[in-house]
N, C-alpha and C positions, 0 to 999 in steps of 0.2 A: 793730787790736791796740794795744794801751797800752802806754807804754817802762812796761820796769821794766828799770833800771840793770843790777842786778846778774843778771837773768836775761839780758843781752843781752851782758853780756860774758862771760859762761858761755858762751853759744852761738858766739862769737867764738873762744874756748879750744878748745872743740871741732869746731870745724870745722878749726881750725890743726891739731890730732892728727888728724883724718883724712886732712888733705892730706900730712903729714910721714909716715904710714904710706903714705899711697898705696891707701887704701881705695877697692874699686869700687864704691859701693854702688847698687841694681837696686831703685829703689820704683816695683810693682806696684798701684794703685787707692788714689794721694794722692788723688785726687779725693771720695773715700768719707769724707774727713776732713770733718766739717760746721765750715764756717767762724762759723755764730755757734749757739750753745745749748750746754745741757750734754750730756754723752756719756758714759760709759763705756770706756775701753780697753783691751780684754784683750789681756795678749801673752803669751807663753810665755818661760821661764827660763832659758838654758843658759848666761848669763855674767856675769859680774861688773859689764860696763860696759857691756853692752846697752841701760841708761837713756837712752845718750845717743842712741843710735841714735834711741831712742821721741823726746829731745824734739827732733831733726831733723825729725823725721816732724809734728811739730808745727809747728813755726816754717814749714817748708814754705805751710800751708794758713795763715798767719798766725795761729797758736794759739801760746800757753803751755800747755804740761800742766802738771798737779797730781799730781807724785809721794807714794804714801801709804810714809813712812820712819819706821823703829824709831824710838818716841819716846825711847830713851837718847840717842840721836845732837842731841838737840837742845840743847847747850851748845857754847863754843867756836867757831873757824870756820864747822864743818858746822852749827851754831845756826844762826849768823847765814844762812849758805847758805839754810840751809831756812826760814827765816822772811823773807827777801825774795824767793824762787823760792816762793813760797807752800806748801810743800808740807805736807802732812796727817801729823802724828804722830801715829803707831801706838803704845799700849800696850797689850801684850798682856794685862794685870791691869786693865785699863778699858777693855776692846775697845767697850762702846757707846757712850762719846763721843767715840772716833775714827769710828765709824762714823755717829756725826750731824755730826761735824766732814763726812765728805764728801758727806753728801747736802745740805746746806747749801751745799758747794763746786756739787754738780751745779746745786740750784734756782739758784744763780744764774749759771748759765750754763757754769760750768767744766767742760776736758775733767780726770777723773781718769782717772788710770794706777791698774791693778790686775793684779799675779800673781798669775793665780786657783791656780798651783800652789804658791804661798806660799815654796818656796825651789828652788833650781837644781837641774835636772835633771840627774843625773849620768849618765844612757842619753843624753841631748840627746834622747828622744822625750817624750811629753807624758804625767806624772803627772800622778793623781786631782784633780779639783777640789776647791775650797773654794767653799762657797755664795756668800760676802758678793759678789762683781762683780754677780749675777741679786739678791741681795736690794735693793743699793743701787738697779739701774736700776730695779725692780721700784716701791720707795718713793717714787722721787726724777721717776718716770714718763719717764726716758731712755733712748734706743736704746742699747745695745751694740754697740761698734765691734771684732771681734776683728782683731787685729793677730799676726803671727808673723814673726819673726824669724831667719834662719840665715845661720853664717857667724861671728857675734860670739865663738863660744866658741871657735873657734881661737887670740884673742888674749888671752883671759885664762878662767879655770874652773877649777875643783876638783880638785883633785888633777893640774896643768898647769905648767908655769912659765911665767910673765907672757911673752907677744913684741907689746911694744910696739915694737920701730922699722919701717924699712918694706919690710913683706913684702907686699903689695898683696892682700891677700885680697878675694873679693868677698863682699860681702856683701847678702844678698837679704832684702828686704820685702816682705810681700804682707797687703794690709789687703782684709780682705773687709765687705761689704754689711753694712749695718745691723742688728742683728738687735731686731723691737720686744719692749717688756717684759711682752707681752700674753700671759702664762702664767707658771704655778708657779714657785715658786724652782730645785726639783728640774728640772723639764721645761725651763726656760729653762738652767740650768747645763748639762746633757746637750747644747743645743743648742750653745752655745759650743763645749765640747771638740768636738764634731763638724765645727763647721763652722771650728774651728783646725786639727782634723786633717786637714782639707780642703788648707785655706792651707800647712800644713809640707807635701806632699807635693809642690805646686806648688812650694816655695818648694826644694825639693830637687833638682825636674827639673830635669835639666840642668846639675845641680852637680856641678863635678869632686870624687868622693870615691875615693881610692885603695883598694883593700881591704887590709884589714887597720890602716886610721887606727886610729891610739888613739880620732879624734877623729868617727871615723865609728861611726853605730848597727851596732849588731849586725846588726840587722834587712837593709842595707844592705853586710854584708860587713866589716863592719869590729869594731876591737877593745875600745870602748866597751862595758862594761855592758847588759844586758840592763834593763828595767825591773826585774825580781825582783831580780836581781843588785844593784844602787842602789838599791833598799830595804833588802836586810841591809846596806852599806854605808852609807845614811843612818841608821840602826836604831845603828847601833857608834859613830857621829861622836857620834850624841846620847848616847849613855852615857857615851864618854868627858866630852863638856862636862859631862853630869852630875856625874861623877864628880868634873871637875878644880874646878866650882863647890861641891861639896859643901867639898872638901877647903881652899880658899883659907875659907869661908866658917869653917870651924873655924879655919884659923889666926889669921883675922881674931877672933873671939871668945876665942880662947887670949890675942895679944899687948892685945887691952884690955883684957883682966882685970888684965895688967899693968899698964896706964895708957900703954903705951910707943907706942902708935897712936893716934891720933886719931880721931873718928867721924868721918862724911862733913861736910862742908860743906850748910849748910839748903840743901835744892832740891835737892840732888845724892845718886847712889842709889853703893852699891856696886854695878857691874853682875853681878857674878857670884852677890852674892847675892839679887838682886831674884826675885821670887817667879816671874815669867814664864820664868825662866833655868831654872827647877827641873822 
């Protein structure tokens, strides 16, 4: 593994936050991590800070992961962040050179990170795929590493408040078997969800879930969301964003007419009215 400075003191950061929380965390088939080639890593969605768990899970087998991140986010700090942690900016309005930015990242060897559910699960069970994780491995001729995650969204998720100090929650990883790219985009996606549904159910047994948790599935006794139920709630979030981006985007056109605001700075977007936001 090659130093990269600022990825190594990242990982310093956060191992210091898991040890001050008192995290248990349970990885189940590091082994499955290939130490040298590219890869694919699918994980499933239920928290805000679950990346970091993924690039534990990296450093572990001597890997960097390559997080693919809103390419808004790339000025500022979180710029600089992401362009020496190498990571793959995503714009939604030019989704195919982000997606030759990561096959590029695979053929030369890198593992990417991908939520093939594209945003957090608000049941914490696992929404519909998105194609691009089987197209990439598909193009790029790499195995598929699925990866699943529980436990993370105790400490941080949607509609939660943050518990960051130390509550010792355990938190369980289960990375299953390679899956190769030798079939369909459709057929290989299918395979994935399956064999993640596999890994979250392992990755459950045995987990203390009270019933009735906010934080536990329905499915499970508890009082999280239903999947249907977190689609007319992800359905209402996006209206509102709609909504509140429609509305800045008129007043932002209302006070230039005055002259009394300023356009963006070159390189830089209004993000609420960028076309992907709509």
């Amino acid at each position: 593994m090659s130093r990269e400075p600022v990825y190594d003191i990242l990982t310093g950061l956060v191992r210091t936050m898991f040890a001050v929380q008192g995290l248990r965390i349970d990885i189940i088939g590091q082994d499955r991590i290939p130490r040298t080639g590219g890869a694919v890593l699918t994980v499933n969605h239920t928290a805000y800070l679950d990346f970091m768990e993924v690039g534990l899970v990296g450093r572990k087998s001597r890997r960097n992961v390559r997080f693919m991140m809103k390419a808004e986010l790339e000025h500022g700090i979180v710029g600089f962040l992401m362009k020496h942690c190498k990571a793959i900016g995503v714009d939604r309005a030019a989704g195919a050179a982000s997606f030759r930015r990561a096959l590029e990242a695979l053929r030369e060897g890198e593992l990417v990170v991908v939520y093939p559910e594209a945003t957090i699960s608000r049941s914490f069970e696992l929404k519909e795929f998105k194609s691009g994780a089987a197209r990439m491995a598909i193009d790029a001729d790499v195995p598929v590493i699925p990866i699943v995650i529980w436990g993370a969204h105790r400490i941080w998720t949607k509609g939660f408040p943050k518990k960051l100090g130390r509550h010792r929650f355990p938190i369980n990883i289960r990375i299953g078997d390679p899956i190769s790219p030798a079939e369909s985009t459709d057929d290989l996606t299918a395979e994935i969800r399956t064999r993640m549904g596999e890994l979250l159910e392992q990755a459950q047994t045995g987990y203390p879930m009270p019933e009735g948790a906010p934080w536990v599935p329905a499915r499970l006794g508890g009082r999280a969301p239903t999947l249907a139920e977190a689609a007319v709630l992800e359905r209402e979030e996006m209206a509102r964003r709609r909504a509140a981006a429609q509305r800045k985007l008129a007043e932002f056109v209302r006070q230039t007419g005055t002259g009394s605001v300023r356009a963006p700075a070159p390189g830089r977007t209004w993000p609420v009215a960028h076309p992907s936001a709509l």
